[in-house]
N, C-alpha and C positions, 0 to 999 in steps of 0.2 A: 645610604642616602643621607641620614642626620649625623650621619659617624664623620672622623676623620679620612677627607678626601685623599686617595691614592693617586700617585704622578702615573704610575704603570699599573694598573690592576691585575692580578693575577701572578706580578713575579713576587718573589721570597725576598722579605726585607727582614736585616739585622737589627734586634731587637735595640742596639746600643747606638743612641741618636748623635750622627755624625759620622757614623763610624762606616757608611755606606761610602762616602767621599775619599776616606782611604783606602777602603778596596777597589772600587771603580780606579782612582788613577790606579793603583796595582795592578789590575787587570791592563790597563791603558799602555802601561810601560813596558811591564811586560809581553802584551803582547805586539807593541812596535817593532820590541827588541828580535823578536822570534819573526818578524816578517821582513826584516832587514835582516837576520843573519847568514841565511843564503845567497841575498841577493848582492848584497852592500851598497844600498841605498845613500846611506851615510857614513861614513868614517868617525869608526865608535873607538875614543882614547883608548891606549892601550892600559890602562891601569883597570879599565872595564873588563878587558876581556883576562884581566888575572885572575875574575872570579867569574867566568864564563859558567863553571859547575854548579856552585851554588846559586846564580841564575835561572840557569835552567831548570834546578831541583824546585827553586820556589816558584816558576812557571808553572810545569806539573803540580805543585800546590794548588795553586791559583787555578787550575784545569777542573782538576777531581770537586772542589769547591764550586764553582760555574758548577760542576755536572751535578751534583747532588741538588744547588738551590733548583737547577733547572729540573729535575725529576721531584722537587719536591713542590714546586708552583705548579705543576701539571696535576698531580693529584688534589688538589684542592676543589 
């Protein structure tokens, strides 16, 4: 109530201020990337898809990370 107002109450925030802004686009990117890759929404340069692997490896990053903050705002 007298404390520092929260945007979203209850979700997991990064103790490192700013640092919320780079993983949201992370998230953002990558997940554009991953709902255009089936479809081909866009035509995504081919120098993109030379690192299509490691893409994908830091999406599954970016997953398991969403999954932990997301099982850890729930227990609060």
């Amino acid at each position: 109530m007298f404390g520092k107002k929260e945007i979203m109450p209850g979700m997991a925030t990064i103790p490192v201020k700013g640092m919320n802004v780079f993983i949201f686009l992370g998230f953002l990117i990558l997940g554009a990337y991953f709902v255009n890759f089936p479809f081909n929404f866009m035509k995504v340069p081919e120098f993109v898809l030379q690192y299509n692997a490691w893409i994908i490896f830091a999406g599954g990053i970016f997953m398991l990370l969403g999954a932990l903050y997301y099982f850890k705002s729930k227990r609060r």
